[in-house]
C-alpha positions in Angstrom: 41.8 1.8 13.3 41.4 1.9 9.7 39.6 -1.6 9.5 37.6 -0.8 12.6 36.3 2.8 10.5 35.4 1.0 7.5 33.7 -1.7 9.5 32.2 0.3 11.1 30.6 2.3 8.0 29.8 -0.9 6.4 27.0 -1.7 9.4 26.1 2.0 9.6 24.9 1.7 5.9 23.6 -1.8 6.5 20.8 -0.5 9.6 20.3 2.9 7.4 19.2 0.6 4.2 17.2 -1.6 6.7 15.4 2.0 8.4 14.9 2.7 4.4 13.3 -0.3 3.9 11.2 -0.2 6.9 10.0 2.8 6.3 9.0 2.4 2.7 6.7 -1.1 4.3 5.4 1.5 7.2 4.1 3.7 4.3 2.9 0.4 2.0 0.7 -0.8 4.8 -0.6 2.8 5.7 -1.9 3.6 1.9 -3.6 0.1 2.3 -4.7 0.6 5.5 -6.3 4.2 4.3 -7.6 2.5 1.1 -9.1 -0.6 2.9 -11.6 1.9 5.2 -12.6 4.2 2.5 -14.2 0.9 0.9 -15.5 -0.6 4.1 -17.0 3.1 4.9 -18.4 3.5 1.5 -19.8 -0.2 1.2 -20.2 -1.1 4.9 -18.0 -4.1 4.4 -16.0 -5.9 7.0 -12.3 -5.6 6.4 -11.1 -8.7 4.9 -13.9 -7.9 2.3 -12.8 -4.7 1.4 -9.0 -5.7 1.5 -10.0 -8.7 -0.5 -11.3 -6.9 -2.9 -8.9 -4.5 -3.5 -5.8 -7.0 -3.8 -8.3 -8.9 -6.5 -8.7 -5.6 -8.6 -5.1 -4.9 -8.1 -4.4 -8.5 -9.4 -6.8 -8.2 -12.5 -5.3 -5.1 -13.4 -2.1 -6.5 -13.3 -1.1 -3.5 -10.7 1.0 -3.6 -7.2 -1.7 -3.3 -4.5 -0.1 -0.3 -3.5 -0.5 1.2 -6.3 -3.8 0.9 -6.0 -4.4 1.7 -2.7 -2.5 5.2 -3.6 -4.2 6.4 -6.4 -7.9 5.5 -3.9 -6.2 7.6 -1.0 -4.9 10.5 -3.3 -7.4 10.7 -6.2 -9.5 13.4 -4.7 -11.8 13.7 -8.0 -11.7 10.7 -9.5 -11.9 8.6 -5.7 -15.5 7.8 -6.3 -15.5 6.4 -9.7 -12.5 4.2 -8.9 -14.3 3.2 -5.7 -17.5 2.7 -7.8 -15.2 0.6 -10.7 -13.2 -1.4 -8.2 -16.4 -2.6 -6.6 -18.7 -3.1 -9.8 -15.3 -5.5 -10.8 -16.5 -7.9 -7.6 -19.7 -8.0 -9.1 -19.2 -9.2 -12.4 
């Protein structure tokens, strides 16, 4: 009974680090998501533009896409001139 109880715990903590996990990719591809149509809205480019662009900034910066993609979603104030910077970068 013992074995069965600690077997038992052992998958229980194996599918809660898996819903961990998935939840933290739900959230990734959401901020990118939110950050991909704030610069096709603001530059009426398709999608794979705007996501293209954003993972090259990211990758110039030497920064995490999602990184990115949170500070275009959360910086209230400062959204616009990152949005302006990130796509000036495409043009140089």
């Amino acid at each position: 009974a013992i074995e069965a109880a600690l077997q038992r715990a052992t998958e229980l903590k194996i599918l809660q680090d898996k819903q961990a996990s998935l939840t933290e990719a739900i959230y990734r591809s959401r901020e990118i998501s939110k950050a991909v149509g704030m610069y096709m809205e603001r530059f009426k480019v398709p999608e794979e533009m705007a996501f293209r662009v954003l993972r090259d900034y990211a990758r110039t910066h030497q920064s995490k896409l999602v990184e990115l993609a949170s500070q275009v979603a959360d910086s209230a104030g400062n959204r616009d001139d990152l949005i302006r910077r990130i796509h000036k970068s495409r043009q140089a």
